[in-house]
C-alpha positions as CSV (number, residue, x, y, z in Angstrom):
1,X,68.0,-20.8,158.1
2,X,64.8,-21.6,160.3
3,X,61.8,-20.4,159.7
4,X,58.9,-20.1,162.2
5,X,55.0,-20.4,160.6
6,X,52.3,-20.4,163.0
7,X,48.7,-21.9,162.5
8,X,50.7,-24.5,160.4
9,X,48.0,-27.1,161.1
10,X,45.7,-24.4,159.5
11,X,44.6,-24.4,155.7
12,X,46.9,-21.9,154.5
13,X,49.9,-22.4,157.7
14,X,49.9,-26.1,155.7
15,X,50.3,-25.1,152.1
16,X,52.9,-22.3,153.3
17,X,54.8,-24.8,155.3
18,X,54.9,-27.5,152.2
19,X,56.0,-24.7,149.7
20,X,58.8,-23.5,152.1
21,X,60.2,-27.3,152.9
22,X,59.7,-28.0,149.3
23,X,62.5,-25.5,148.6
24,X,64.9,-26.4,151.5
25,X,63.9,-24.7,154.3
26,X,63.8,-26.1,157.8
27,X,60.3,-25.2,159.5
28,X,58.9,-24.8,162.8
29,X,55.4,-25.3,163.0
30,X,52.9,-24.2,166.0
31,X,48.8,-24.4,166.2
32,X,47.1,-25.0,168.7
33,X,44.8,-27.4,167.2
34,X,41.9,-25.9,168.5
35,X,38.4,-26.5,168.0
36,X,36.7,-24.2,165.6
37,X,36.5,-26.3,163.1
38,X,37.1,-30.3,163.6
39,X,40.2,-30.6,165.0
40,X,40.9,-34.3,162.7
41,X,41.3,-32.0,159.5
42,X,44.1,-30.2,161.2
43,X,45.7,-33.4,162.4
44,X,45.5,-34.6,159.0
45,X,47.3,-32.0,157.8
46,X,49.6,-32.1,160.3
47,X,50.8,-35.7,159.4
48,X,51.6,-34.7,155.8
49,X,54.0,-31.8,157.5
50,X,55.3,-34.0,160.2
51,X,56.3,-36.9,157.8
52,X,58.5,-34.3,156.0
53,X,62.3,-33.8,156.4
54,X,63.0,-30.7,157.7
55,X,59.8,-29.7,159.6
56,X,59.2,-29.5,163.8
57,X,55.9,-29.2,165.5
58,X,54.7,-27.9,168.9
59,X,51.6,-27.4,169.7
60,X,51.8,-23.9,171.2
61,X,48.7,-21.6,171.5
62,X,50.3,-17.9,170.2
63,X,48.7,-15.7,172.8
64,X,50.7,-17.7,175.3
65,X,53.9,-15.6,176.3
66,X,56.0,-18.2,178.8
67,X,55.2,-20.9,175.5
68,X,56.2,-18.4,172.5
69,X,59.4,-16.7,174.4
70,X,60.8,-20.5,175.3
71,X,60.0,-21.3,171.8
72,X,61.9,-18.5,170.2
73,X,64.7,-18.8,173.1
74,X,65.2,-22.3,171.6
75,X,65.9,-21.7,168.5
76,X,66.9,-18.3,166.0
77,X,64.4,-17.6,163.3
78,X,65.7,-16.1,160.3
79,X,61.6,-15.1,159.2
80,X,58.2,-15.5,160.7
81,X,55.4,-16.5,158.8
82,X,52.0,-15.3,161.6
83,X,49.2,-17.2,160.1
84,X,47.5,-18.7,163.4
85,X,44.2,-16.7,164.4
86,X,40.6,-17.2,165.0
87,X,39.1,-17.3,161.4
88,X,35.7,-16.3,160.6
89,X,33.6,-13.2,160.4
90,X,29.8,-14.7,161.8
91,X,31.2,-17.1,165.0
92,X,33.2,-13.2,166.0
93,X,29.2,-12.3,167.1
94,X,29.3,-15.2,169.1
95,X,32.9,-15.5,170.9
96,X,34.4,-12.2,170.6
97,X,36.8,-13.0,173.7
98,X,38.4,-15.8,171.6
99,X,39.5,-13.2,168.8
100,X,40.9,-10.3,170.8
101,X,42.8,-13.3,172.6
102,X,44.2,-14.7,169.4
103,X,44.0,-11.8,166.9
104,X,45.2,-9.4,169.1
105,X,47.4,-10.6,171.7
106,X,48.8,-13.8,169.8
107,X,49.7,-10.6,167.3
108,X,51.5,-8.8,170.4
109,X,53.2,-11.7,171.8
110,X,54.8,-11.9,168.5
111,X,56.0,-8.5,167.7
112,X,57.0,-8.5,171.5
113,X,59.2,-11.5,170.7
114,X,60.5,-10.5,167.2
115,X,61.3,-7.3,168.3
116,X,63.8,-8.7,171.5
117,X,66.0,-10.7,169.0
118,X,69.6,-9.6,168.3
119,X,68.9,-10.4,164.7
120,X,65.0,-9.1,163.9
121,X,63.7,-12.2,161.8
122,X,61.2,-10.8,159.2
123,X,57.9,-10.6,159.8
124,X,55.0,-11.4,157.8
125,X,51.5,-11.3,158.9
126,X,48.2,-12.1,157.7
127,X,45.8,-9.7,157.6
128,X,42.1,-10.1,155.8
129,X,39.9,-8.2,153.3
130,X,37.4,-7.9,156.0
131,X,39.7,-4.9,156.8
132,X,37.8,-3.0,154.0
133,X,34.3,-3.3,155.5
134,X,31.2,-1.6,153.7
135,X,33.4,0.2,151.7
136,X,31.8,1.1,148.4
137,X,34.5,2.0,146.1
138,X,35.8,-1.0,144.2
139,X,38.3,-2.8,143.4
140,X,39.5,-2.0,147.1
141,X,43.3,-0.8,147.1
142,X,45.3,-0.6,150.4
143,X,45.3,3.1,150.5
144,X,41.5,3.0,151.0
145,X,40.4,4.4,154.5
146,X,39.7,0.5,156.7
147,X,38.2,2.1,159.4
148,X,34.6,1.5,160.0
149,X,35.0,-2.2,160.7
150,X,31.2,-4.0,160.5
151,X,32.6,-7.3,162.0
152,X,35.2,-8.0,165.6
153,X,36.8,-10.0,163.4
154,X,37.6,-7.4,160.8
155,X,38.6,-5.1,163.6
156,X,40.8,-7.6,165.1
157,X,42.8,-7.3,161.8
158,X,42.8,-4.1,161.5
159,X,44.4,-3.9,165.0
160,X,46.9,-6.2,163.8
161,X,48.2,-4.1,161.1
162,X,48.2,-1.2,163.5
163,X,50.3,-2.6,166.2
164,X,52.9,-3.4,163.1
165,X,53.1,-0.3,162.2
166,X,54.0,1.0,165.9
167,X,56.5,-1.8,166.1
168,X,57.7,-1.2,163.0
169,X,58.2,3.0,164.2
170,X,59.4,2.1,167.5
171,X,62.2,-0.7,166.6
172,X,63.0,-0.9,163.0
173,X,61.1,-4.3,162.0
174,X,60.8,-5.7,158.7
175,X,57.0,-6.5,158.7
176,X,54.4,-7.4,155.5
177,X,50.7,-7.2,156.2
178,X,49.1,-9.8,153.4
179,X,44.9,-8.8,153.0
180,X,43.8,-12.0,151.5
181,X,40.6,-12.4,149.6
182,X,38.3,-15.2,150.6
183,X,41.2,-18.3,149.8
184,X,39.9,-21.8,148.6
185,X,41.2,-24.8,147.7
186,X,42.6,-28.8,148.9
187,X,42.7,-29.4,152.2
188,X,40.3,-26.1,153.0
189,X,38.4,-25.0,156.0
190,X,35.0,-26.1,156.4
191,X,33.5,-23.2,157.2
192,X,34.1,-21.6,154.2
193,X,31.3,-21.5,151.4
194,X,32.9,-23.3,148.9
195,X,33.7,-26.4,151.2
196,X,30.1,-26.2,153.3
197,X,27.8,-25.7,150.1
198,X,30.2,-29.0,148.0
199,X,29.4,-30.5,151.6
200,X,25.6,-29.9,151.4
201,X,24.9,-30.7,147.8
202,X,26.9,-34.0,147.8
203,X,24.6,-34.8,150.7
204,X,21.3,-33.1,149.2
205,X,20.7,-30.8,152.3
206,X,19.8,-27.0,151.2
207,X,22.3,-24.3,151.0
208,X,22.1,-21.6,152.8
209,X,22.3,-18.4,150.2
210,X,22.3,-15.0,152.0
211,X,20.9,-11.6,150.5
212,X,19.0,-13.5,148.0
213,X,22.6,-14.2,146.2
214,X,23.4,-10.7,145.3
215,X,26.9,-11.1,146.8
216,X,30.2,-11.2,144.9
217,X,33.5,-12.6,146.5
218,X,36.6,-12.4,144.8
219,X,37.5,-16.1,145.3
220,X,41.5,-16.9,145.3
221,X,43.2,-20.1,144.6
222,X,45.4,-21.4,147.4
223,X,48.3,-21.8,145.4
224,X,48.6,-18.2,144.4
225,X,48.3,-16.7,147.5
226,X,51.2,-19.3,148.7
227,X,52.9,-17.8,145.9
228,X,52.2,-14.6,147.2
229,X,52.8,-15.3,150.9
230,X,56.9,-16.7,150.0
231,X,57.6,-13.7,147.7
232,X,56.5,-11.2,150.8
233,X,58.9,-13.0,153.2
234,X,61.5,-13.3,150.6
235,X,61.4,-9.5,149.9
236,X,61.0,-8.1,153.0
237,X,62.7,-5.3,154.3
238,X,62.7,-3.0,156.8
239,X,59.4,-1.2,157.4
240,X,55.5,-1.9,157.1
241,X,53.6,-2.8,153.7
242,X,50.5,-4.4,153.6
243,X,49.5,-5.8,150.1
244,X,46.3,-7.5,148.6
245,X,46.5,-10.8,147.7
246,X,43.5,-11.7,145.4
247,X,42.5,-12.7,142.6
248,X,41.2,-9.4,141.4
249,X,38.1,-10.8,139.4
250,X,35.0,-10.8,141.9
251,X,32.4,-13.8,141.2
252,X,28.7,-13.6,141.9
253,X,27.6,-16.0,144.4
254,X,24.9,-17.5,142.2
255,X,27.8,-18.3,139.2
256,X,30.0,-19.5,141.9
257,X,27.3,-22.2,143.0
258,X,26.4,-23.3,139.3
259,X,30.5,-24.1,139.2
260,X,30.5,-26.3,142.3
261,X,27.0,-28.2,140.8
262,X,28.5,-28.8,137.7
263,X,32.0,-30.2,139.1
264,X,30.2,-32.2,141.7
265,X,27.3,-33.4,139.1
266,X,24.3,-32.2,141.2
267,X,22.1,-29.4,141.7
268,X,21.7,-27.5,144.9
269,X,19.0,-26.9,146.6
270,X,18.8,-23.0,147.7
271,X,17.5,-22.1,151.0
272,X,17.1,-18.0,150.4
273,X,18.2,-16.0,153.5
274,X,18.5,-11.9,154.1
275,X,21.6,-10.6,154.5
276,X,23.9,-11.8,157.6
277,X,25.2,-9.2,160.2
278,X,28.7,-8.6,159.7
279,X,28.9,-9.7,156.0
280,X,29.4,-7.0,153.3
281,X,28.4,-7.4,149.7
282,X,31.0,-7.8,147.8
283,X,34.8,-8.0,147.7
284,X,37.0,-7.1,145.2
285,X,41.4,-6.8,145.3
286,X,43.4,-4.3,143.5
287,X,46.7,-6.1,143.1
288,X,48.6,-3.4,141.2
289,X,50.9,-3.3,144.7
290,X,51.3,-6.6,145.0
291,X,52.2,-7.3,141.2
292,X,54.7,-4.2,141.1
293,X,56.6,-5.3,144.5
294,X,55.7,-8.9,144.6
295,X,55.9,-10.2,141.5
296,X,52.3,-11.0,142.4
297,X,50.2,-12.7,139.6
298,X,47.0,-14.7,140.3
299,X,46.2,-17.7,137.6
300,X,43.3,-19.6,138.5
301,X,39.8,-19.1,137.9
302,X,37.0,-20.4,139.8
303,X,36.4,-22.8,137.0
304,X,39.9,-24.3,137.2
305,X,39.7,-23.9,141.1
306,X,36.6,-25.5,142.0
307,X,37.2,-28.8,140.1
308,X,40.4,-29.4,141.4
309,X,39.1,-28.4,145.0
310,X,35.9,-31.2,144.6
311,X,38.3,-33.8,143.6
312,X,40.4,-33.5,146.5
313,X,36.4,-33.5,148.7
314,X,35.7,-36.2,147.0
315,X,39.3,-38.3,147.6
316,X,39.5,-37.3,151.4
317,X,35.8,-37.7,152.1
318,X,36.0,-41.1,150.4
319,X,32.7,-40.0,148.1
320,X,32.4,-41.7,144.7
């Protein structure tokens, strides 16, 4: 069996890729390492894959169809793990080309090529909570209407999951959408709030906290939504399902920072801003889907999560 997980170099690719060689599997990794974040973490990542038995890398960009048909020409996937795409809700303002190009065609190119095998590997795809937009009603469940978008990015998502489902009508695939809900831990992008504000207050610069803090993310531990992620592909079958993967217990932003000050030993220093177009208040997954079909079952709190993530900081930014 050969399995095929894109964005490997990427923060959750990389802890997919080690969970599925850690079990056996032979992997084929692509990324194309690009530069939306600095491009060393994702080499350094890469190194840890690349010294494994098992595991092939090629640095393919997904949105390329010559690259991804020779790639699945060369070999037969058994499953597809899509986690390459342009991440982040504020840069889509800024470079919307660069997510209809990755989100939306690197989504196409693969369906197109899943879809021309003899044997239809299964599919499974990440989506994001940003799917949900402004939406009121809490804890949001995947039957909830996701179609007033207030990001590209979220729309980008969405028009993943709806090209699935047309591929899905039209040729019988076995495809998963996964929503996942704002994902920390080792090894993490630096973008993300968790990593930028540990970042800032190891280094004593202010933190940037939008809507005066009166935001609530439900914050998920890497290792459960890997856990999440491997059960999806292992119990595909044919059709489309999209699940929630969260931890189902939304944080306030203002708790959230006095857990990275503790575990780091420092206060912050809080730079108040208004609210951020494109950003919603609050996020919150219902998981009963994803526990029934799954076997989905989030473990770690923020104040398990955030320790363990502020070690690993402190380790691979070589910070006493």
């Amino acid at each position: 069996m050969t399995l095929l997980v894109t964005g490997a170099a990427g923060f959750i690719g990389f802890h997919v890729a080690q969970a599925l060689l850690d079990r056996g599997e032979r992997v084929v990794g692509i990324d194309s390492l690009n530069e939306y974040y600095d491009p060393a973490l994702k080499r350094a990542r890469l190194a840890r894959l690349e010294a494994r038995d098992g595991f092939t890398f090629e640095r393919i960009d997904i949105a390329d169809r010559g690259q991804v048909d020779a790639l699945f020409a060369r070999n037969g996937f058994t499953g597809i793990v899509h986690l390459a795409a342009q991440a982040g809700v504020r840069w889509s303002l800024e470079n919307p080309y660069a997510y209809v190009e990755a989100n939306v065609m690197g989504q196409l190119v693969l369906l197109e090529a899943v879809r021309r095998q003899a044997d239809r590997p299964r599919f499974v795809y990440a989506s994001s909570s940003s799917v949900y937009g402004g939406n009121e009603k809490v804890p949001f469940a995947i039957e909830d209407r996701v179609d007033h978008p207030v990001s590209l990015y979220a729309a980008t998502k969405r028009a993943g999951e709806l090209m699935a489902e047309t591929y899905v009508s039209l040729y019988g695939l076995a495809a998963t959408g996964l929503r996942f809900f704002t994902v920390y831990g080792p090894w993490g992008r630096p973008d993300m709030a968790y990593y930028s504000f540990t970042d800032a207050i190891v280094a004593g610069r202010p933190i940037p906290v939008f809507n005066d803090g009166k935001l609530q993310r439900d914050f998920t531990w890497i290792d459960d939504i890997v856990a999440g992620v491997v059960a999806a592909l292992d119990r595909a079958q044919p059709g489309h399902r999209i699940y929630n993967l969260g931890n189902s217990t939304p944080v306030e932003l203002m708790q959230f920072i006095r857990v990275i000050e503790a575990a780091v030993g420092r206060k912050a220093v809080l730079d108040m801003q208004p609210m951020q177009p494109g950003d919603v208040t609050r996020t919150f997954a219902d998981i009963e889907a994803s526990t029934r079909d799954l076997g989905y079952a989030p473990t770690t709190p923020i104040e398990l999560g955030i320790p363990r993530f502020v070690e690993w900081y402190k380790s691979y930014h070589r910070v006493n």
